[in-house]
N, C-alpha and C positions, 0 to 999 in steps of 0.2 A: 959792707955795713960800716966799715971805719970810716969812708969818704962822705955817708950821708951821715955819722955823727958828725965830723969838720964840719961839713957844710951848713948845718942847723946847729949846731950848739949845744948838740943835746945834752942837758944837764947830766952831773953825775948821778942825782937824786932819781934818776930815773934807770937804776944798773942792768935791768934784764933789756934796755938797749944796745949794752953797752959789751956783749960778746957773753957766753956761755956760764952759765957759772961754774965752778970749779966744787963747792963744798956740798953737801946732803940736802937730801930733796927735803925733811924735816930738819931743827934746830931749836935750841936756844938761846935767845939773845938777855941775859943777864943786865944788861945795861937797860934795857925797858922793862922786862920784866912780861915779856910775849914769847911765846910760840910761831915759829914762823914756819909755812907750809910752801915749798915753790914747785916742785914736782907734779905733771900733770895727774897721773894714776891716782897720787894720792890726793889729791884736790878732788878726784871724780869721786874717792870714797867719803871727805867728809861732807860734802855739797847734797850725796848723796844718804844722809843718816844724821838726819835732825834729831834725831834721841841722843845719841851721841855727842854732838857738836852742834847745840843750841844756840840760834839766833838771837836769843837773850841774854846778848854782851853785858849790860849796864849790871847786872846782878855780881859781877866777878870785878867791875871799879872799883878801886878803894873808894869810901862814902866821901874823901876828901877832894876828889879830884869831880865831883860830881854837884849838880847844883841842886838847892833846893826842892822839895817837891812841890813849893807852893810857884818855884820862879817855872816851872819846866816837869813837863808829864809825859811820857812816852806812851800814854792808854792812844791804842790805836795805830801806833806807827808799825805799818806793817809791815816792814823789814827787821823788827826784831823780836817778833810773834813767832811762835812756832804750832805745828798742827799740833788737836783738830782746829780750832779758833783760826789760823791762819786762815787758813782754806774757806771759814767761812766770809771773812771779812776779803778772802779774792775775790769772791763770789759776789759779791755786790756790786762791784764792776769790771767784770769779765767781759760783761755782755757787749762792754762800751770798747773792747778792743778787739773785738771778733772779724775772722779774713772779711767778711761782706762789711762792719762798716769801716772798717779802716778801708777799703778798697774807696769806698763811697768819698771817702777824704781825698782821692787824689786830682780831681778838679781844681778844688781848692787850694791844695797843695803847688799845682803847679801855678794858678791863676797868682797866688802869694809870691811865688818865686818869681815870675816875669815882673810883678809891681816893683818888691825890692831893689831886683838888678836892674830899672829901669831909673828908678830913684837913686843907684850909683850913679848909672852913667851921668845925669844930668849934675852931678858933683862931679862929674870928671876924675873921679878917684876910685879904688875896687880895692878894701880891706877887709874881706872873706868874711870874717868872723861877724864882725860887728855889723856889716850890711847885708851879709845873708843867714848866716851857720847858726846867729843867736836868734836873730828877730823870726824866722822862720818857722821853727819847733815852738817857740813860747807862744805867738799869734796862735798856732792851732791847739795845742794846752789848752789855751786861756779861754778859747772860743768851747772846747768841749765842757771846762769845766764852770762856764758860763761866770767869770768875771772876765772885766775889761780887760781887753790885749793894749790897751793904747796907754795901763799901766806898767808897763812893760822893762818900764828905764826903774821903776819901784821892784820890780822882780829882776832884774839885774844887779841892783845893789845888794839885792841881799842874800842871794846867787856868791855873789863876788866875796863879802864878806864872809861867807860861810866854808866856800872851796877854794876864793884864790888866795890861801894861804899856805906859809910855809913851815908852821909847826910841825917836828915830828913824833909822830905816833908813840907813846910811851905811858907807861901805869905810874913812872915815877917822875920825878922834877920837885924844885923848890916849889915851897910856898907861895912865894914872887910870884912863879912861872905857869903854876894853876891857876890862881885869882888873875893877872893877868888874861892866860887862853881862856876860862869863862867869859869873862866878861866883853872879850871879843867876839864871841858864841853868842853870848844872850842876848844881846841888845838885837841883831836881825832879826833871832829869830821872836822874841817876843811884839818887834813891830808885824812882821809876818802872821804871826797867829793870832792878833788884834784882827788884821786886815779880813782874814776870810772868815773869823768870829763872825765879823760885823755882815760879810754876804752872806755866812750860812742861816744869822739871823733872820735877812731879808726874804729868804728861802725861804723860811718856817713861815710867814708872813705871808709869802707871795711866789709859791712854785712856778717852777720853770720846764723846760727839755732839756734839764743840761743836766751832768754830771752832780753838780753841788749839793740840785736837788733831789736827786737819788740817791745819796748818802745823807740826806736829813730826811727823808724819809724810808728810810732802808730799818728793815728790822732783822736782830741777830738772835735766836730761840727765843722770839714774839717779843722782845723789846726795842725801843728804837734806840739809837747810836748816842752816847751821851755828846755836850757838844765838844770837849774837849780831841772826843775820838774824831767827830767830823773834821775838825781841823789838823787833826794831824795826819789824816786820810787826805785831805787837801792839799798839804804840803806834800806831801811824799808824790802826790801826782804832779804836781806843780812844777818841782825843782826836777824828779827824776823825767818828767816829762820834754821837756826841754835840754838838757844839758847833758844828756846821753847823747841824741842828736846834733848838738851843737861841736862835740866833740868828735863825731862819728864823721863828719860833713868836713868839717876840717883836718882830720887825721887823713882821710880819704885825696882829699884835693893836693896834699903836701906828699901822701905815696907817690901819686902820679908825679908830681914837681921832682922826686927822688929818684923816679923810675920811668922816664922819658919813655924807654920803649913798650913800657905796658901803657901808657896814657896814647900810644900809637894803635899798640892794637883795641882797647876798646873802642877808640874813635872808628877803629875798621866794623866792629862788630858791638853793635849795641849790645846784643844780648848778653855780655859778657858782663854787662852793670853790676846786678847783683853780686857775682862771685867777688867780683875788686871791692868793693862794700865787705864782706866776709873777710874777704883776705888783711882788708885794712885794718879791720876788727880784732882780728891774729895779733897783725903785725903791731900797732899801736893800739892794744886793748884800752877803751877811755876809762872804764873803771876798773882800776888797777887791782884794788885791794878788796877784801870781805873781811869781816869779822865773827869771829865764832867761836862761843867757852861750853870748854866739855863739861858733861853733868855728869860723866862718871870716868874714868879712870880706860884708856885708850890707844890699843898699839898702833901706831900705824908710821911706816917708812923703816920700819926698823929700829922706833925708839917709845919709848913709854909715855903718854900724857900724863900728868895727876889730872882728876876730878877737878872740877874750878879753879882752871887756868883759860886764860885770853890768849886763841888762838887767829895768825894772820891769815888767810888764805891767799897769793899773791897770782891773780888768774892772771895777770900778765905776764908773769915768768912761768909758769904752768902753757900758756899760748908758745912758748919759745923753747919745751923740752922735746929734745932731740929725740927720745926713745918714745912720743907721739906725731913729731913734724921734722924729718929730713930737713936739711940744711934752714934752719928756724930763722937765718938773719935773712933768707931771699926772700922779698915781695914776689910772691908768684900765687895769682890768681885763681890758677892751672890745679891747684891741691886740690882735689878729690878723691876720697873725703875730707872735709875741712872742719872736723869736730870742734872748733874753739869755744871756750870759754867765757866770750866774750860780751853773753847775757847770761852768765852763772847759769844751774845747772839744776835741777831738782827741784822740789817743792817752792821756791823761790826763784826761777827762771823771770827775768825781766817780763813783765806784765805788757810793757807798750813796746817790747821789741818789731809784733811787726807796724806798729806805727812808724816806729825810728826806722824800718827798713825799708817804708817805704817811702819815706820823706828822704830817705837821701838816697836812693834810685832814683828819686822825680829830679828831686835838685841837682843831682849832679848829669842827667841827662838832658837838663836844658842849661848848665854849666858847659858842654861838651860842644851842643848846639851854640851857642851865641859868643864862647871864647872861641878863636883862634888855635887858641893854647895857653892852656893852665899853667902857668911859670912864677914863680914867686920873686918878687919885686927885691933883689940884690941890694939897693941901697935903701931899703927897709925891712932887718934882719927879723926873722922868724921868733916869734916870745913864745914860749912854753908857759901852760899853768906852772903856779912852783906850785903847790899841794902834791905832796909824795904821791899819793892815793890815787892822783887821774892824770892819765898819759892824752893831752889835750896840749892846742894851739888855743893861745889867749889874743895872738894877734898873727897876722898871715896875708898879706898885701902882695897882690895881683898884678903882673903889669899888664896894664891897659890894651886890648886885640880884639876885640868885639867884634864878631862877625858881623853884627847884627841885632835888631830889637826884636824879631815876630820869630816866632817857636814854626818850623816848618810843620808841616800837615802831618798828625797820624802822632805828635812826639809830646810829650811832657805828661 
């Protein structure tokens, strides 16, 4: 593992790459004023006991560090709802990630993948990210949730603005340093929540088959979804829709670049896609961190919660504990079983995981088919997101080996 941190750079900010850790699978960090969780067991237990360890972060912020109720409303975001409400607001669009239609997605899937890399080659350039890993998961988002994919460079900025940063996670900090990170916060997101206002409007207006329009007309115990809720149902599909994948696809492409002899044997053995998808999932979990404040008072690892404290859960370093995963720093495919973490776990399990699973088995199976070989471009060094929070490639440049433009028979 020391020779692929050299060889990528992997930041310090990213530690549970960076070899075992030495202190308690719970702690506390004084200096932010969090709880921090890294231990697998005890991650399955809070993941698993939402009475306990409530998705309802924003209630345990200081009011200072928090903006406005008039600038920013969290009614709706259902990542930090907890049951029964959750479950119902899953429920509204369940149906739209179910094995049979996600399976129906993958024509499309693959027909998307052959346009993009096709639309490289004639630039003569292959920079992973930006010409496949992103534009690929937002197109089919954007298509489900029926606004335009061809705004897409408009959902990247504010994508970009919201995760490619480098603040760390803490309750405390100056004055400066909160007004400051709000206001770097608000401005995307409030053009964001303009934007799909203005569709969900057209919705009410003028129904559709898509996603948008099932959440303006979706009713929760016989009422319908105020608009505020639509839109921040819209987001959460939007951004988590895309950039789970985009880091999944890339995280995935850069094992193999790591790990020459497993990028051997998949090529021998298709079947094996999935598991190296899984594995890479482990290995560089894209969403690193969760959030979670007890509602009452909580033993677990061996040490005491208080009641309304802000707890981390770090499913990345939980993916890397030795007393779940034998030798945690080898890329090996081969673990069965491979229980990772790496669509959280319980009542809040990634919603479009298997969207994302199967979006990057298509794409990296016609990746497989039309490179040569997957190798990353030595005099265009590998960039890591910096945001603490997600273990992601922001940029990952290909050298150039095309087999070929046409997907052989039977593949993508």
């Amino acid at each position: 593992m020391s020779d692929v941190i050299e060889r990528y750079d992997i930041p310090e900010r990213l530690f549970w790459l960076h070899g075992p850790r030495s202190g308690p699978a719970v702690e506390f960090d004084a200096g932010t004023g969090l709880w921090n969780v890294y231990g697998y067991p005890e991650l399955v237990e809070v993941l698993g006991d939402p009475a306990t360890f409530s998705s309802d972060t924003m209630r345990v912020v200081p009011k200072e560090l928090l903006p406005s109720e008039d600038d920013f409303s969290l009614k709706g975001f259902i990542t930090q709802i907890d049951p029964p409400e959750h479950g119902k607001l899953r429920k509204l669009v369940s149906s739209a990630f179910t094995r049979k239609v996600v399976a129906d997605l993958e024509p499309r899937i693959a027909a998307l993948t052959h346009e993009l890399l096709d639309a490289a080659r004639e630039r003569d350039r292959f920079e992973l990210v930006s010409d496949l890993a992103y534009p690929l998961p937002v197109i089919v988002i954007a298509e489900l949730l029926g606004v335009p994919s061809g705004d897409r460079a408009l959902f990247k900025e504010w994508a970009d603005a919201l995760f490619q940063r480098d603040a760390d996670i803490s309750l405390k900090g100056t004055a400066e340093e909160r007004s400051a990170d709000l206001k770097a916060t608000m401005k995307p997101w409030k053009e964001m929540s303009a934007y799909l206002a203005a569709h969900a409007a057209e919705r009410r207006r003028q129904p559709r088959a898509d996603l948008l329009t099932r959440l303006v007309e979706a009713e929760v115990d016989g009422e319908r979804l105020p608009d505020e809720q639509v839109v921040n149902f819209a987001i959460v599909l939007l951004l988590a829709g895309h950039i789970t994948t985009t880091m999944l696809l890339g995280n995935t492409v850069l094992c193999l670049d790591a790990f020459p002899e497993q990028q051997d044997k998949v090529r021998a053995d298709r079947s094996s896609v999935p598991a190296v998808i899984e594995e890479s999932i482990r290995f560089l979990t894209p969403f690193a961190l969760l959030g979670r404040a007890t509602t009452r008072e909580a033993r677990l690892g061996g040490v005491t919660i208080p009641a309304d404290q802000m707890v981390m859960v770090w499913l990345a370093a939980a993916n890397r504990d030795p007393r779940q995963f034998p030798d945690p720093g080898v890329f090996d495919p081969g673990r069965d079983p491979n229980p990772h973490l790496g669509f959280g776990r319980g009542v809040h399990f990634c919603l479009g995981a298997p969207l994302a699973r199967l979006e990057g088995r298509v794409a990296l199976n016609i990746l497989l088919d039309r490179f040569a070989v997957l190798r990353t471009d030595p005099d265009d060094p590998v960039q890591f997101i910096p945001t603490p929070s997600l273990t992601g490639v922001r940029r990952l440049s290909l050298i150039q080996s095309l087999n070929g433009s046409a997907c052989p028979p039977g593949r993508g």
